[in-house]
C-alpha positions as YAML, in Angstrom:
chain: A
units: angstrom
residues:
- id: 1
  name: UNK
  ca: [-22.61, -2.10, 16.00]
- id: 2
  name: UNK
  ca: [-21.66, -5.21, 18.13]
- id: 3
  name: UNK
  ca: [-25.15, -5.82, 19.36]
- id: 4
  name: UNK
  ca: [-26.30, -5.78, 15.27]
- id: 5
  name: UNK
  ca: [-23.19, -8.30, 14.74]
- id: 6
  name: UNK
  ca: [-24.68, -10.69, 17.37]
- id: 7
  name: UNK
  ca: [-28.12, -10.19, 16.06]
- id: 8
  name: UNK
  ca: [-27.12, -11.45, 12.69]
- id: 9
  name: UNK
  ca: [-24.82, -14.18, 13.63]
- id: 10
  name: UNK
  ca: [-25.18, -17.25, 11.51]
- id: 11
  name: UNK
  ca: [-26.78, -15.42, 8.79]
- id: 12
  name: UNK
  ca: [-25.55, -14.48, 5.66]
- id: 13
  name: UNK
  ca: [-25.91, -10.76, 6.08]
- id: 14
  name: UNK
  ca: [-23.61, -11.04, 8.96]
- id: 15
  name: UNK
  ca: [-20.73, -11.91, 6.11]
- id: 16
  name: UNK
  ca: [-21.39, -8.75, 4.30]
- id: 17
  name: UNK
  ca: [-19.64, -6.88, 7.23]
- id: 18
  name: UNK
  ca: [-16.10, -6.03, 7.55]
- id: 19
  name: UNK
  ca: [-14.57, -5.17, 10.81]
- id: 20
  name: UNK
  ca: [-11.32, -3.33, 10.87]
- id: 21
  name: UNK
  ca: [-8.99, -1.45, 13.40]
- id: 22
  name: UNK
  ca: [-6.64, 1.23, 11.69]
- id: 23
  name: UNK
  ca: [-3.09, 0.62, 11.13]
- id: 24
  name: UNK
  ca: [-0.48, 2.56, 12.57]
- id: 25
  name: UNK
  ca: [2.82, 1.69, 11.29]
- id: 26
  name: UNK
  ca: [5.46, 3.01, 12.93]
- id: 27
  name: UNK
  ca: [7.31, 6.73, 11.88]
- id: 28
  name: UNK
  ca: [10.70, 6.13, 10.60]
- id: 29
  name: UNK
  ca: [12.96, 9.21, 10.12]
- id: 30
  name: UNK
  ca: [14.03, 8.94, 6.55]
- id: 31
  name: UNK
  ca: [14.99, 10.36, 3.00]
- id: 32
  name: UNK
  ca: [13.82, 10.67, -0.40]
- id: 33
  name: UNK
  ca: [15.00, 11.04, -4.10]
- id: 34
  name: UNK
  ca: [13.19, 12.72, -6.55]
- id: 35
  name: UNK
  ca: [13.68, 13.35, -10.01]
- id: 36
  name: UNK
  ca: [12.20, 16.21, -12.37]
- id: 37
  name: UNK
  ca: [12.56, 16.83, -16.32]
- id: 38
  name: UNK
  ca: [15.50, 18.10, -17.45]
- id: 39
  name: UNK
  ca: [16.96, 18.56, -14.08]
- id: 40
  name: UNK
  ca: [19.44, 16.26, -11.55]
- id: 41
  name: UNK
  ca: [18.09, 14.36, -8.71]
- id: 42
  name: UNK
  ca: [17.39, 15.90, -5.46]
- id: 43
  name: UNK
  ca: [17.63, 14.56, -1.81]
- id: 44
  name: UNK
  ca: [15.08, 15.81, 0.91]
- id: 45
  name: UNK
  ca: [15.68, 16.46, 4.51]
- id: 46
  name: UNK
  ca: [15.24, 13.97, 6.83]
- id: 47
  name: UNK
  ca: [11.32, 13.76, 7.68]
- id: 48
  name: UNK
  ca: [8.89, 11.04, 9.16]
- id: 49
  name: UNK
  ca: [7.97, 8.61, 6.94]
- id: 50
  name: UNK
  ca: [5.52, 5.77, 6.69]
- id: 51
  name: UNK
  ca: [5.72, 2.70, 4.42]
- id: 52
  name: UNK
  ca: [3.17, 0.82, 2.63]
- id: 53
  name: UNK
  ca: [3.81, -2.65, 1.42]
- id: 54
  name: UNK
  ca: [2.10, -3.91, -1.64]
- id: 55
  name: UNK
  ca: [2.25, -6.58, -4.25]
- id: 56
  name: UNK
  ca: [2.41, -6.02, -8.22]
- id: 57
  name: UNK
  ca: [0.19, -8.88, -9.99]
- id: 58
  name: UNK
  ca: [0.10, -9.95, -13.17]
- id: 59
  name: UNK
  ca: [-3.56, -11.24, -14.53]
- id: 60
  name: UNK
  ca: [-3.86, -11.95, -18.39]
- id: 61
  name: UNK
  ca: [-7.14, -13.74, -19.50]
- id: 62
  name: UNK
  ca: [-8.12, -14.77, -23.30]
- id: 63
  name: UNK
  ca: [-10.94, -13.79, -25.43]
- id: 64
  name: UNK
  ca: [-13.53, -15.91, -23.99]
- id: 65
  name: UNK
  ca: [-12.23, -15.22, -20.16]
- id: 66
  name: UNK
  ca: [-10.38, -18.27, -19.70]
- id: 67
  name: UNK
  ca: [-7.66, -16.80, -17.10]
- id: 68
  name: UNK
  ca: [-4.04, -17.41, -18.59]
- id: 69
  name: UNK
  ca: [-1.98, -16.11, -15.27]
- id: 70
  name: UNK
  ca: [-2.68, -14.96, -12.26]
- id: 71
  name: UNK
  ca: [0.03, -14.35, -10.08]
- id: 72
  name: UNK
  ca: [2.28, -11.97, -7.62]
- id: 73
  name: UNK
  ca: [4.87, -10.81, -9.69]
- id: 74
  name: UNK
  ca: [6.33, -9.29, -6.79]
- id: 75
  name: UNK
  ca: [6.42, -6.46, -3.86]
- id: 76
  name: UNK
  ca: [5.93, -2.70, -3.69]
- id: 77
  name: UNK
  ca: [6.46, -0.10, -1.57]
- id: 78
  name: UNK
  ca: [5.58, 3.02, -1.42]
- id: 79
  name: UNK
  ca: [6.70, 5.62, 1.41]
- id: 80
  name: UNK
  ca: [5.21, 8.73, 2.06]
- id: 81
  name: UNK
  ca: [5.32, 11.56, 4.91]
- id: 82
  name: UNK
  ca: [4.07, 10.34, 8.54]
- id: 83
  name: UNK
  ca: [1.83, 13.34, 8.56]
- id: 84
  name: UNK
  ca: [-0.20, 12.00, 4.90]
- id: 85
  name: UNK
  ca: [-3.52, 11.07, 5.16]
- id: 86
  name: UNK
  ca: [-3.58, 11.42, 1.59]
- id: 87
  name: UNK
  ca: [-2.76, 9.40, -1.23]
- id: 88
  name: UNK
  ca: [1.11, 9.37, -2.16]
- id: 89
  name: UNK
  ca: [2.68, 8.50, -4.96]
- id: 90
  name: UNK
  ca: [0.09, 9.42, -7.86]
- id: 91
  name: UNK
  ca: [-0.60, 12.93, -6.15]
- id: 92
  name: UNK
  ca: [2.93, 13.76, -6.06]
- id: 93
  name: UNK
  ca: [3.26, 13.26, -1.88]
- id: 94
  name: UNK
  ca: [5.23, 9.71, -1.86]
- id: 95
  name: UNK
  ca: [7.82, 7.72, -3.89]
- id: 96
  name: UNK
  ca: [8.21, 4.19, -4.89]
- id: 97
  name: UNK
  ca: [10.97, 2.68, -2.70]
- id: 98
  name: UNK
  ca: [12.67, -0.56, -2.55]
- id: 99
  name: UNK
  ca: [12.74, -3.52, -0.63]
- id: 100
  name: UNK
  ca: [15.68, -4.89, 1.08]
- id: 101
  name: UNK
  ca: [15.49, -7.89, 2.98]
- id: 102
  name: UNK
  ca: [18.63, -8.20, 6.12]
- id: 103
  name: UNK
  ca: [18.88, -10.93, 9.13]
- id: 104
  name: UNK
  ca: [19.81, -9.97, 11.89]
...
């Protein structure tokens, strides 16, 4: 693949091609909350967890596509098992967590 990079370099091809290396966040030993109908909440074990930060953005455009807003509206995370290659929170594996911001 890096000999068809340098092959294309300059050209607008070239920008169709996006290199990445895969993340791996770190495991942090952690707990989760879940809720279910008509029943109280219930705390896990402690198991390896992974986080993944995201942001929730508001777009609103009119009729004729004039964009009104466009804008971060703010974070979200989601943490899941360490051992999830999967999905998370729409299949039922992670949970929506919080953000808390400390100095230290």
């Amino acid at each position: 693949m890096l000999e068809k990079l340098r092959q294309l370099k300059g050209s607008e091809e070239r920008e169709a091609f996006v290199l990445m290396e895969k993340l791996r966040p770190p495991h942090i030993p952690n707990r989760s909350v879940r809720n279910q109908p008509n029943s109280p909440p219930k705390l896990s074990e402690i198991y390896d967890t992974t986080g993944e930060l995201g942001l929730f953005c508001v777009f609103v455009a009119d009729e004729n596509g004039k964009i009104v807003t466009n804008e971060v509206a703010g974070p979200l995370i989601r943490t899941k098992p360490a051992s999830s290659n999967e999905g998370g929170v729409a299949i039922g594996v992670g949970v929506m967590d919080s953000v808390v911001f400390h100095k230290e």
